[in-house]
Structures are given as structure tokens and as C-alpha cells.
SESELO-393819 format. One record per atom (N, C-alpha, C): x, y, z; residue in one letter. Coordinates in steps of 0.05 Angstrom, whole numbers, plus 32768, in hexadecimal, padded with zeros to 4 digits. Each point is the difference from the previous one (the first is absolute). Layout:
N
XYZa;...
REM end
This chain:
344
80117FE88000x;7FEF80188000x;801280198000x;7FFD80157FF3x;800E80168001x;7FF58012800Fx;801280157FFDx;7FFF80188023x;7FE5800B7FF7x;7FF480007FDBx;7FF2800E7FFDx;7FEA7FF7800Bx;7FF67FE57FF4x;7FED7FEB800Ax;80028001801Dx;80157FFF800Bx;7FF680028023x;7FEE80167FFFx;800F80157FFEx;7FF180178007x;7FE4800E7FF4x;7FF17FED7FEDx;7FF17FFB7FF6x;7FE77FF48010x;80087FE7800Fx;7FF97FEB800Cx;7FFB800C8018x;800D80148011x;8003800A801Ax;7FE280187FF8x;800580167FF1x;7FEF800D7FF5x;7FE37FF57FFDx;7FF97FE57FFBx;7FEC7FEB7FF0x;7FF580028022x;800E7FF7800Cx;80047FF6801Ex;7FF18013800Fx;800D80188009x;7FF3801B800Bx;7FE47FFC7FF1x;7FF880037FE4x;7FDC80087FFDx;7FF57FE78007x;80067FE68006x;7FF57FF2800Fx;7FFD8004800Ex;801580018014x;800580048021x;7FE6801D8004x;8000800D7FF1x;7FF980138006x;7FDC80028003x;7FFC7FE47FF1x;7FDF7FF68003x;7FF27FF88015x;80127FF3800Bx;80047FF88018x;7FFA8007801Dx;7FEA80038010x;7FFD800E8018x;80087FF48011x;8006800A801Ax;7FFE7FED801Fx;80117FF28001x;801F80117FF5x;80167FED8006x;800880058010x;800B7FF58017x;800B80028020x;80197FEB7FFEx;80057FFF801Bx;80197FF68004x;7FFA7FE08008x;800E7FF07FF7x;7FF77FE28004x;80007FF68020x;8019800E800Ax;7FFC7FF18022x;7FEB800D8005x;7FEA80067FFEx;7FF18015800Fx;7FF77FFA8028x;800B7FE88000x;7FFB7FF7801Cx;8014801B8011x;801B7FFE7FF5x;80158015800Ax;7FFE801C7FFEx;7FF880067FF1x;7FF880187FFCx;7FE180147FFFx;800580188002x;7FEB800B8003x;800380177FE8x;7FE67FF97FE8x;8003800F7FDDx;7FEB800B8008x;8005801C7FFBx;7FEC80168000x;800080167FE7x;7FEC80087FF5x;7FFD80137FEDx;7FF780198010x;800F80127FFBx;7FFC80208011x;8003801A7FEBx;800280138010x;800280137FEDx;800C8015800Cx;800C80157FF2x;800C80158011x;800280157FE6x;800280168012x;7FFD80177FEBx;8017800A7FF3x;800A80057FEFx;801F800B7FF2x;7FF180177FEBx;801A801A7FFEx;7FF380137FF3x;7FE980088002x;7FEC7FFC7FE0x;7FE2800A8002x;7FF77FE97FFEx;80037FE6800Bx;7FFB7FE87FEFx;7FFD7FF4801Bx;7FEE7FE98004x;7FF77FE7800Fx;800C7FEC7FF1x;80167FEC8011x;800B7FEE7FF0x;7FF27FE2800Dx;80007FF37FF1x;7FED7FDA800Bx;801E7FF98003x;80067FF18019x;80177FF4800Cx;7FFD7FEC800Ex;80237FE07FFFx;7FF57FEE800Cx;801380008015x;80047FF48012x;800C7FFF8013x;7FFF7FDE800Bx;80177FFE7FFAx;80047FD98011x;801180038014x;7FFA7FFA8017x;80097FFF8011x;80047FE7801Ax;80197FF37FFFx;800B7FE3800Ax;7FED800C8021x;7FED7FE1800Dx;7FF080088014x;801380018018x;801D7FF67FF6x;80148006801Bx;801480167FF8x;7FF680177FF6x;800C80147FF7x;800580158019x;8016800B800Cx;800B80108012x;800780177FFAx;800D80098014x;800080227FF9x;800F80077FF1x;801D7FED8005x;80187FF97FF8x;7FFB7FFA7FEAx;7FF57FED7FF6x;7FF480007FE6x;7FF5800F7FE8x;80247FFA7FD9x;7FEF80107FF8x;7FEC80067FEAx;7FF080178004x;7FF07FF87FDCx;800F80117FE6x;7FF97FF57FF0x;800880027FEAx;7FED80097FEFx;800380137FF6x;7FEE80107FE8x;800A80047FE9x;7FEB7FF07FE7x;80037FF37FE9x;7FFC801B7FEBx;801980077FF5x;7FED80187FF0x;800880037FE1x;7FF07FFA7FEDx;7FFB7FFA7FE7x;800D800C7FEEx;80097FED7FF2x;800F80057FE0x;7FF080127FEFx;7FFF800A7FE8x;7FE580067FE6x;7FF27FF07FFEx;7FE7800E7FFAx;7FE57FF87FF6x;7FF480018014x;7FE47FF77FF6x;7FE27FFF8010x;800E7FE28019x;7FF7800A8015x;800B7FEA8013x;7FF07FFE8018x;7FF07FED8003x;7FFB8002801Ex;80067FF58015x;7FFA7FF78016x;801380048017x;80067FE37FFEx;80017FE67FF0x;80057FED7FF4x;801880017FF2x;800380147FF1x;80107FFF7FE0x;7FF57FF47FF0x;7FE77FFE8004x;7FF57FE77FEAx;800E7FE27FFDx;80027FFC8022x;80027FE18003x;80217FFF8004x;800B800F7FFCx;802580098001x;80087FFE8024x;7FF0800E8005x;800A80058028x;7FF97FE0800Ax;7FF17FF67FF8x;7FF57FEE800Fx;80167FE08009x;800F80047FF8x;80107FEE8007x;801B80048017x;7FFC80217FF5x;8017800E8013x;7FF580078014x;7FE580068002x;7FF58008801Cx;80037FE1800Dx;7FF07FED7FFBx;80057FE3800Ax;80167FF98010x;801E80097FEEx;80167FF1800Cx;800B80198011x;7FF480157FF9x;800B80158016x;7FEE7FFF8025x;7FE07FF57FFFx;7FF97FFA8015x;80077FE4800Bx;800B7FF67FF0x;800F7FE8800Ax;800D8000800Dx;801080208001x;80157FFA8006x;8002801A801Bx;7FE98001800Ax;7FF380178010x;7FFC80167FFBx;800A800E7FE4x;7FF580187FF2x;7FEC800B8001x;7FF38014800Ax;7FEC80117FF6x;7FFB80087FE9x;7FF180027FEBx;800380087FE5x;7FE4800F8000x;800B801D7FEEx;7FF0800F7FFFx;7FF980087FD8x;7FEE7FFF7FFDx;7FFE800A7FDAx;7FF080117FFCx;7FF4800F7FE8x;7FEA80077FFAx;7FFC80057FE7x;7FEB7FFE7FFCx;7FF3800C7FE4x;800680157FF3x;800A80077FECx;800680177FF5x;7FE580187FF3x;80088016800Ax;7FE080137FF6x;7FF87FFC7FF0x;7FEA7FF87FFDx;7FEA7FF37FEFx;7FFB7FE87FF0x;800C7FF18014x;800F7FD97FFCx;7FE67FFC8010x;7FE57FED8007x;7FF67FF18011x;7FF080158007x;80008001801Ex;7FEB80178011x;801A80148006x;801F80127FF9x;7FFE800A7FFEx;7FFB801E7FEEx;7FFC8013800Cx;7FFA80177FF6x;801780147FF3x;800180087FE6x;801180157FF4x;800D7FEB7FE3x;801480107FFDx;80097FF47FE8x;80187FFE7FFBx;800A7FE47FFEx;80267FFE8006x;800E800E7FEDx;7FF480087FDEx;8007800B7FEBx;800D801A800Dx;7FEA800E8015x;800780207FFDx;80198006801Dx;800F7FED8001x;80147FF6801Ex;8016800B7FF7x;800F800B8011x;801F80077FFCx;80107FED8019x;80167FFC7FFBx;80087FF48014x;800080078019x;800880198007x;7FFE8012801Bx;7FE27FF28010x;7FE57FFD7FE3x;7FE98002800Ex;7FFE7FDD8004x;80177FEB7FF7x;7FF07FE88006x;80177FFF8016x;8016800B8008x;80098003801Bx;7FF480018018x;7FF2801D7FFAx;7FEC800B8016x;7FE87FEA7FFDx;80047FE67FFCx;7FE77FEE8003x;800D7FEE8016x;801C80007FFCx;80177FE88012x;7FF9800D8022x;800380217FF5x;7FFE800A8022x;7FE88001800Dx;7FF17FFA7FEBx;7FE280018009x;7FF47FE6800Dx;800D7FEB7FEFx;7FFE7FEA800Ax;800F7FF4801Ex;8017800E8001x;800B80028020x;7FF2800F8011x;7FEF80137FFAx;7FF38007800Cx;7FED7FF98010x;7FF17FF67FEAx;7FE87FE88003x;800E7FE68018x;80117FF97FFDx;80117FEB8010x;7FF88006801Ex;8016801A7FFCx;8007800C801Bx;7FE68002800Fx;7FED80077FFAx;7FE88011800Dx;7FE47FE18003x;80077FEB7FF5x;7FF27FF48007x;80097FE28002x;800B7FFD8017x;80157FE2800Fx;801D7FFE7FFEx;800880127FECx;801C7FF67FFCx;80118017800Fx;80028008800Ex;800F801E800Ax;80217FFD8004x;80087FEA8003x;801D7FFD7FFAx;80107FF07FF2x;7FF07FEB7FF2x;800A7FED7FE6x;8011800E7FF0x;801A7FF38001x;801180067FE4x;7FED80027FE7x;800480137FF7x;7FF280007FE1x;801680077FE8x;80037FEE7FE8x;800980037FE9x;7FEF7FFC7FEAx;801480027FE7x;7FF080077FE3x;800C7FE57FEFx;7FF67FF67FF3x;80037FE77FF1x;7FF680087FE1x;800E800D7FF4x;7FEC800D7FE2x;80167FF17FEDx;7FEF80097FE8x;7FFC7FEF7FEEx;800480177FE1x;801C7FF67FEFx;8005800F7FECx;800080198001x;7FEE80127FF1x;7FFB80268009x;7FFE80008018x;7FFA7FF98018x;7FFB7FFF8017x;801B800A800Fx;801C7FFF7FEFx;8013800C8005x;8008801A8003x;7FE8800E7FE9x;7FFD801A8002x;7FEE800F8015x;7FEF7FF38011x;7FEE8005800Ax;80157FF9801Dx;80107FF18005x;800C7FF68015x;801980228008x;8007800A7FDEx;8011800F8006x;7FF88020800Bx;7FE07FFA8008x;7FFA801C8000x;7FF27FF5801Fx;800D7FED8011x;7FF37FF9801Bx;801F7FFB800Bx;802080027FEFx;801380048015x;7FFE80098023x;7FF580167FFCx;800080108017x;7FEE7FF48013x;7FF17FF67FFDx;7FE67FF98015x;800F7FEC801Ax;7FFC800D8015x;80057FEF8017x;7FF97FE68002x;7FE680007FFFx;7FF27FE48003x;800A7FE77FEDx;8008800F7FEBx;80117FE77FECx;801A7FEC800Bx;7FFC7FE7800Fx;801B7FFF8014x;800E7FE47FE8x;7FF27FF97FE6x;800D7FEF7FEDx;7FED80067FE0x;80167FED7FE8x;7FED80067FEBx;80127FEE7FF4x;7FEF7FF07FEBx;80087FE87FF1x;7FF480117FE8x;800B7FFA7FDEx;7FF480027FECx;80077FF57FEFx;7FF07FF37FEBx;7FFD7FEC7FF0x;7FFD800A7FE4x;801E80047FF1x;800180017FE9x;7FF580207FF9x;8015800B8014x;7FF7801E8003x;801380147FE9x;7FF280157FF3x;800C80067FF1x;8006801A8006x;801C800B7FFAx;800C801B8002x;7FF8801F7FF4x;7FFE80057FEAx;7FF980157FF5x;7FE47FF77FE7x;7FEA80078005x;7FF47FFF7FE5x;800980027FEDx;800480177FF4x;800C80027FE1x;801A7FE57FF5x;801480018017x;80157FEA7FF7x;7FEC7FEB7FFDx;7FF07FFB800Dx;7FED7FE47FFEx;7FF67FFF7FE8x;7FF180177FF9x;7FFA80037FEBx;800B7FF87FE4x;801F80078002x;80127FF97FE1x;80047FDE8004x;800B7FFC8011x;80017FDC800Cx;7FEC7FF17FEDx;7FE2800A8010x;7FEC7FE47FF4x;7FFE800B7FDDx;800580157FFAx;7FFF800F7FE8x;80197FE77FFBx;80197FFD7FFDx;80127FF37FFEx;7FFD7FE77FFBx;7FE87FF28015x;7FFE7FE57FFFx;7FEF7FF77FEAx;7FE980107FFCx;7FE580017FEEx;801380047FE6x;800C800E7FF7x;800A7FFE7FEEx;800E7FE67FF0x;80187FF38019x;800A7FE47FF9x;7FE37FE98004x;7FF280058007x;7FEC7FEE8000x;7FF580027FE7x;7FF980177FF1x;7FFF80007FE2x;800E7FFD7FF2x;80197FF98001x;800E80007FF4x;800A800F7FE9x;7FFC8018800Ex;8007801D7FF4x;801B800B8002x;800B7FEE801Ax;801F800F8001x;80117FE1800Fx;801680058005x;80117FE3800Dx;80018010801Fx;800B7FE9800Ax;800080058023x;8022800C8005x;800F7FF47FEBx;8013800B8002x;800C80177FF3x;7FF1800E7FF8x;800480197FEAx;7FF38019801Fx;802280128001x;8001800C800Ex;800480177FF8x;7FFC80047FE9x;7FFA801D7FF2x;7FEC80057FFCx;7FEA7FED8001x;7FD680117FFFx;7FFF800F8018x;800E7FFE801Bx;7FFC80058014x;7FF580267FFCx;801080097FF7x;8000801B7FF8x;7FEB80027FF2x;7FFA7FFA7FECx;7FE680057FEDx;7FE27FF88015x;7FFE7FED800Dx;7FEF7FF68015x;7FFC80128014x;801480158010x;800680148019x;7FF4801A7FE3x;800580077FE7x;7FF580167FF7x;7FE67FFC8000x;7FF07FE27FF1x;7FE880078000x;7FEE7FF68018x;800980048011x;7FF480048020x;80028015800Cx;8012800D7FF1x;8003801D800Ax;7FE980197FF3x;7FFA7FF87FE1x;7FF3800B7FF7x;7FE97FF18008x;7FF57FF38008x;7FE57FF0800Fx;8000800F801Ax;801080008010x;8003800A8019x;7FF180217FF9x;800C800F7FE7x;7FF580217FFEx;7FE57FFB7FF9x;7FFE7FEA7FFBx;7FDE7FFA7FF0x;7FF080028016x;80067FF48010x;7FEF7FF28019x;7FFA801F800Fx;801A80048004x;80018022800Cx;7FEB80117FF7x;800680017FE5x;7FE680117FF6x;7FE87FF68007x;7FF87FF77FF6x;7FDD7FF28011x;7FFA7FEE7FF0x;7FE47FF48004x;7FF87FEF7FEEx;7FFD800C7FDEx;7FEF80127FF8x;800380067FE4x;801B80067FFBx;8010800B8000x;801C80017FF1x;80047FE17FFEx;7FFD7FEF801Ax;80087FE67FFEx;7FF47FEB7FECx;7FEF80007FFDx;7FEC7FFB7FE9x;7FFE80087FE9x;800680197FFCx;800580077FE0x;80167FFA7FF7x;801A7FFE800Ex;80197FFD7FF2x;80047FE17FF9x;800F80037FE3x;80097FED7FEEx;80187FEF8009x;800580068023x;80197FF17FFFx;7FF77FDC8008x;7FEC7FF88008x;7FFA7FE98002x;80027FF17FEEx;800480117FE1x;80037FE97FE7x;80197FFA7FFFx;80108002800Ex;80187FFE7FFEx;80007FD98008x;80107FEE7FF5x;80047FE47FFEx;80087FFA8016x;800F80178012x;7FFF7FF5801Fx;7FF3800A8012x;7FEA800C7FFCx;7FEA80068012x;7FE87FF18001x;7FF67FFA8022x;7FEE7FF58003x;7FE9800F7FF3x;7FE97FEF8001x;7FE380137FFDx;8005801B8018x;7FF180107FFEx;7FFE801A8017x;7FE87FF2800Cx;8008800B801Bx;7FE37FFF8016x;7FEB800A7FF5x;7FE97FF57FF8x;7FDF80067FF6x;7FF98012801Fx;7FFA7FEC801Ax;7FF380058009x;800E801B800Cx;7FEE8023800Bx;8008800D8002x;80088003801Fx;7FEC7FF4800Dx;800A7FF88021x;80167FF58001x;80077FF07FF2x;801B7FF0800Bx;8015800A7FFAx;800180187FE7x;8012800B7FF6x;800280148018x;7FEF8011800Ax;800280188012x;800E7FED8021x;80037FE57FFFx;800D7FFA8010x;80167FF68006x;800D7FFE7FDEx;80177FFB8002x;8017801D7FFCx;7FEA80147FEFx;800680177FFFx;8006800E8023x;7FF57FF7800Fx;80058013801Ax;80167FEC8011x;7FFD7FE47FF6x;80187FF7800Cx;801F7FF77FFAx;7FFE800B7FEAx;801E7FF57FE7x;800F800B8009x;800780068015x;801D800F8008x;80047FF3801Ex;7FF07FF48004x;80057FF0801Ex;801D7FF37FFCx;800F8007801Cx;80177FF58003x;80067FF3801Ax;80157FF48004x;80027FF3801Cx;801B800E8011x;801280117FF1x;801780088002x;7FFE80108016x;7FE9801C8004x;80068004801Ax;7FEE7FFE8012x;7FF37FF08000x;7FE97FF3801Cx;80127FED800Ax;800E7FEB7FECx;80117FEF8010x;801C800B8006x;800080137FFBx;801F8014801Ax;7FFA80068015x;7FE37FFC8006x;7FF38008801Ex;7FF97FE38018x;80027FEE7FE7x;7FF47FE7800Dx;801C7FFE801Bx;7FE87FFE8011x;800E7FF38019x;7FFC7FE08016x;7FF17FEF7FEEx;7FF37FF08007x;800B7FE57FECx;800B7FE98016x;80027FE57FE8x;7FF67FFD7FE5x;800A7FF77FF1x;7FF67FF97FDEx;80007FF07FF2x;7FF37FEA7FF8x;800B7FEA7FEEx;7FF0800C7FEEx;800D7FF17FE4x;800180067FE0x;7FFC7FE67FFCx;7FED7FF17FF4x;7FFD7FE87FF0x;800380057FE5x;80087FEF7FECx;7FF780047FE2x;80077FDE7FF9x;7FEC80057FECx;80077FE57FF2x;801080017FE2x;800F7FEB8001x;801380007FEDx;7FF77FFE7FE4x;7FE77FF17FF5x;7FF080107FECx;7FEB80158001x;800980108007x;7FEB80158005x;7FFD80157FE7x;7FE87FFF7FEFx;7FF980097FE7x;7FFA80208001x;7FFA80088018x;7FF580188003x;80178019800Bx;800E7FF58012x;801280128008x;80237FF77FF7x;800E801C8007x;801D7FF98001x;800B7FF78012x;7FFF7FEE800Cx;800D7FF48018x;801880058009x;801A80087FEDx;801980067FFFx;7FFB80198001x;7FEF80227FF6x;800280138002x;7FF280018023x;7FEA7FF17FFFx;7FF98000801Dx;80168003801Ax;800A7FEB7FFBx;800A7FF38016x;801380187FFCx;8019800A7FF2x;8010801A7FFDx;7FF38016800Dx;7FEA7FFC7FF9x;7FF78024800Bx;7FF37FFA8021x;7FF77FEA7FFFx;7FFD7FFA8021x;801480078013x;80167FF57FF6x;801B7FF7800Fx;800A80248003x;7FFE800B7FE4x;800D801A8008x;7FEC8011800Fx;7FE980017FFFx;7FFA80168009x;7FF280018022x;7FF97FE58009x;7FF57FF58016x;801780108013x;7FF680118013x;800D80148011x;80147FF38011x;7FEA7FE88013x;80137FEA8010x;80077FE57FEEx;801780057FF7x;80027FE27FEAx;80017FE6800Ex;80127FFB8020x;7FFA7FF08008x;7FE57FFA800Bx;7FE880097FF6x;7FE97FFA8008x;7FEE7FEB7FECx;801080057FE7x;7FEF7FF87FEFx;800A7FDF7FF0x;7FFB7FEF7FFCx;80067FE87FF7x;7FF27FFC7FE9x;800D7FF07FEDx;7FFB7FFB7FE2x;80047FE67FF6x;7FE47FF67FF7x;80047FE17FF5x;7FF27FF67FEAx;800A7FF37FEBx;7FF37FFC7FE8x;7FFA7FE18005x;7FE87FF97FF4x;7FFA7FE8800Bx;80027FED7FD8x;80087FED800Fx;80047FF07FE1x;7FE77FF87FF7x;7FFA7FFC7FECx;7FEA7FF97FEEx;7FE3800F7FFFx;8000800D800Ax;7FEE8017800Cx;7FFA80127FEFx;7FDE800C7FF9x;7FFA800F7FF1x;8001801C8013x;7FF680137FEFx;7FFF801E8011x;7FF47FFC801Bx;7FEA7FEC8004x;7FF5800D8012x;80057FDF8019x;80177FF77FF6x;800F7FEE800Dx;7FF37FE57FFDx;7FEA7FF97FF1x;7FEE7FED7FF5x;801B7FEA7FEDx;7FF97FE28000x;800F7FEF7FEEx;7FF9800A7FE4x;80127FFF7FF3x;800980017FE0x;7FED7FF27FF0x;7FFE7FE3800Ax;7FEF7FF67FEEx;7FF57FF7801Bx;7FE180027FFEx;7FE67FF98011x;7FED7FEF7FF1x;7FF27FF18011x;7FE87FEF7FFEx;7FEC800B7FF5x;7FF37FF17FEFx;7FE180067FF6x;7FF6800F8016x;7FF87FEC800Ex;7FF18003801Fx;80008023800Fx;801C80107FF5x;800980128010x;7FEC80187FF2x;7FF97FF97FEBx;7FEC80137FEDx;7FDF80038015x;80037FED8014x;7FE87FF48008x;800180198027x;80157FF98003x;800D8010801Bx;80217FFA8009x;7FFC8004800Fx;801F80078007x;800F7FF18022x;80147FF07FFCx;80037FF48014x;80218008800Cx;80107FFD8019x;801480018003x;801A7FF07FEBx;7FED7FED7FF6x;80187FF17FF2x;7FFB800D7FE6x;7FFA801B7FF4x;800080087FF0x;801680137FFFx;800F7FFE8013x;801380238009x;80197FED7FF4x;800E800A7FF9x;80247FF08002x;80057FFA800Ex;800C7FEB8007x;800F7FF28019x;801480148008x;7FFB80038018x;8010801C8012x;7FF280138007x;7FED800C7FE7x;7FF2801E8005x;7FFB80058014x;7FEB7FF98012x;7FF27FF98017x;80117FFC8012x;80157FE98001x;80057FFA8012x;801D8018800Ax;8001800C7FEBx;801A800D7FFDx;7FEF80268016x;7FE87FFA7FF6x;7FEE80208009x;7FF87FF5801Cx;7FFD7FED800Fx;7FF47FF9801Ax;80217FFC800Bx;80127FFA7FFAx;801580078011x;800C80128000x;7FF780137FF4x;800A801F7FFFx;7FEB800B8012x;7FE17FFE8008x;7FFB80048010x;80067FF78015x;80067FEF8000x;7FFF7FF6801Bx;801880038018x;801380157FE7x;801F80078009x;7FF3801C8004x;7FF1800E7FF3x;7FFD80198000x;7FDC800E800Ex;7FF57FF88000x;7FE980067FFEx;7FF780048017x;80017FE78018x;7FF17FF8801Bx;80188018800Ex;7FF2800D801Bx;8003800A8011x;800E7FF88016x;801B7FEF7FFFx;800D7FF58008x;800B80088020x;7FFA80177FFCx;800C800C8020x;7FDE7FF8801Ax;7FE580057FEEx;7FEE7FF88010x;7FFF7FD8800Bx;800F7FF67FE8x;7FFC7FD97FF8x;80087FFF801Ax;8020800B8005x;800A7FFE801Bx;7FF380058020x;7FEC80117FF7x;7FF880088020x;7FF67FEC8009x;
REM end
């Protein structure tokens, strides 16, 4: 099966998963799954909360916070295996719906990152004020979720953060999968290191497009060009990549003061994993805070390479790479729990 077909298959997977109601956590004897809600911005967000029934103060949760697209506090069947092995493993796990995903209210299109931040503090909020008043709390996000992570450096309450196939600068991201889509057409070789330049101009002139607004973006002739994708039709989605194409991680993570792991997987179609991991390393304020690990056989979102029919159907632990998981629960488990309370 190829990286494309996986990721095909994973995609197929989510609008299933996504048919799907009333998925909870399988031990449910151990735990206690609740659907809540809490307010962020102008928006009422639908949120779940699993929580291990021998969960302590010391004990910490973990808040799941979403890659692109329409997502709700599931991922469309994506969380559900990680919430599982994370209350397994006495985790608190916290998620939610994205504005106007399910029963919540607003619209994730019209989001800047700043504003799906101010959903992280809102959601510690929500913690704090109703049972949890001293639980370690961290961030566990997912792809863009890097950018959204880099604009919560500062927050006290942040005491860890794991991210999964997190990417550095938009725009560089941008020329990359531009890069890959291309050798997938077989429009250019993988080893021809002179398109690089022609690829960085016409992203640059896309980049002034976008700037201008939607009609300049729309009327111009540069999409006929043999290495341009179709242009964004829809005009919401365009006004949201337009307000967020300059998201960076460079200086939110010069502020980070809190533990860090970096996952990526070693086929990972969507991001640079090698520009990642460079710009992590340089710009993360406390470097010894932050740890970096590429997991073998592993797609972006740390899923096996080649998967089961079945996985189109839902999603199980033995669907992750051997390590993923096991490699993210001992990183909490070094970093996360409130170790000075374990002792009292």
C-alpha cells in the first residue's frame, strides 16, 4: 500500500468514524466519560472529559487539541484510542469539539490561532473551577496544533506538552507538500534541487494573492501554471488560511518554559520532519526541556504505514506504530505527574 493509499484509507476512516455516535472509552468500569461544555471566546464548546475513577490530585490531565479540519471532540474516531491508553494509564483526558463541529457553537473557519489558544486557557479554566484545582495540566496537540501551542508558551498552567507531527512555519509547509504533490505527479524528480527556487517564487506570488483577498485571488491566471494546485473555491476556508499563513513557532517557542516532546513519523506526507525538528531544536528557549523522536514506520499522525481494512471501520491501539504510544506514556510518565505531591 502506498503513503498515498494510506492516507486515503485514514481519510475514508474519519467520515466513517465520524457517523458514528456514542463512542466512549472501552474500560468504562474504570473510568468516568462525561460530555460537558465550557465557554471559550463567543462560542459554547461540546467537550469530553475521561477521567481514571482513581484519578488524584497529583494526577495529570491531558488536553487533546486538534490538527485541521472540521473535528470534534473524537477527531472523528482518531482520539479514541489515545484517550483509552492514556486512562489506562491514569490520565485525565480532556477534548472538544471545534466551533461548529456537533453541539458546538461558532465557526472553526473564522479562528486564528491566538483564538483556538484562548480555548486551551479556557478549557483550564473550566478544570480549575470545577474539581480539578491543582492537577498538573498539559497540551497533547496534534500537527497545526503547534502553532496554537506557540501562542500558550507563556501560560503558567501549561506544566508539559507533547506534539504530533507538529509543523514549524506555514508557508515553509506550504512549498514542502507543494514539493511532494508535484513528485507524486510526476512533474519533477525528488532529487532535482534546482525547482526548489521556482517552487519558493510561485508561493511567494500565491502568498501576495492570498494577501490581497479573495477576488484578486480568484481572478489571477497564476493557477494555470503546471505546478499549481486548483485555488481554494470555498471562500471561508480561503479567509482562514488567509488570516493564518504566517503562523510561526519561532518565537512562542523562545518563551516555552515547560517539558516538550516532538513525535514525528518517519513517513510523514504532510510535514517536514527534518525542517521541524531544526527549527524546534533552535528556537525552544529551554533546549534542555524539549526531547525529539521520530518513530519508524509511522505516518504523520503516528498511525502504521500500511493498515487493515478493518481500520476504515475505527481505530484501535494496534493501529499506532510500535513505540508511538508507548514512547508518549513514558514521556509522561517522566514528565507530567506531580511528583513532589506522589511523595507526600
Amino acid at each position: 500500500m502506498s503513503r498515498w493509499s494510506t492516507a486515503t484509507l485514514i481519510t475514508c476512516a474519519c467520515m466513517v468514524l465520524g457517523l458514528l455516535s456514542g463512542c466512549h472509552n472501552s474500560n468504562q468500569e474504570q473510568v468516568e466519560d462525561r460530555v460537558i461544555a465550557f465557554n471559550a471566546n463567543t462560542n459554547t464548546l461540546e467537550a469530553r472529559l475521561v477521567t481514571p475513577k482513581k484519578h488524584q490530585s497529583q494526577d495529570a490531565i491531558v488536553l487533546l487539541v486538534h490538527g485541521d479540519g472540521a473535528m470534534d471532540h473524537s477527531a472523528q474516531g482518531y482520539f479514541e484510542p489515545i484517550i483509552t491508553t492514556l486512562t489506562n494509564k491514569g490520565y485525565a483526558t480532556m477534548s472538544w469539539s471545534k466551533p461548529g463541529i456537533g453541539n458546538s457553537s461558532g465557526d472553526w473557519l473564522a479562528q486564528t490561532m491566538p483564538q483556538r489558544a484562548e480555548e486551551v486557557r479556557s478549557a483550564i479554566r473550566y478544570l480549575r473551577q470545577n474539581g480539578y484545582p491543582n492537577n498538573p495540566i498539559g497540551v497533547l496537540g496534534f500537527s497545526q496544533a503547534s502553532w496554537v501551542l506557540a501562542e500558550l508558551s507563556n501560560e503558567p498552567e501549561i506544566k508539559f506538552a507533547a506534539l504530533v507531527g507538529g509543523a514549524a512555519n506555514w508557508r515553509e509547509q506550504s512549498q514542502y507538500t507543494m514539493w511532494l504533490r508535484l513528485i507524486e505527479e510526476q512533474k519533477i524528480h525528488a532529487d532535482d534541487d534546482g525547482i526548489w527556487q521556482e517552487i519558493a517564487q510561485l508561493n511567494e506570488l500565491e502568498y501576495q494573492l492570498i494577501k490581497a483577498g479573495f477576488d484578486d485571488y480568484q481572478g489571477s491566471d497564476l493557477h494555470l501554471h503546471p505546478f499549481m494546485a486548483k485555488p481554494i473555491q470555498d471562500e471561508a476556508r480561503f479567509n482562514f488560511v488567509r488570516a493564518n499563513i504566517d503562523s510561526d513557532v519561532s518565537r512562542g517557542f523562545a518563551h516555552i518554559h515547560f517539558p516538550m516532546l516532538a513525535l514525528f513519523g518517519d513517513s510523514d506526507i504532510r510535514v517536514d520532519v527534518q525542517h521541524s525538528q531544526q527549527v524546534f531544536a533552535s528556537t525552544v528557549g529551554a533546549a534542555d526541556t524539549l526531547e525529539q523522536k521520530v518513530i519508524s514506520n509511522a505516518s504523520h499522525s503516528l498511525l502504521k504505514t500500511d493498515l487493515p481494512m478493518r481500520a476504515a471501520l475505527y481505530l484501535t491501539a494496534d493501529d499506532f506504530a510500535p513505540g508511538a504510544l508507548d514512547t508518549l506514556v513514558h514521556w509522561l510518565d517522566t514528565h507530567a505527574n506531580d511528583k513532589t505531591a506522589q511523595r507526600l
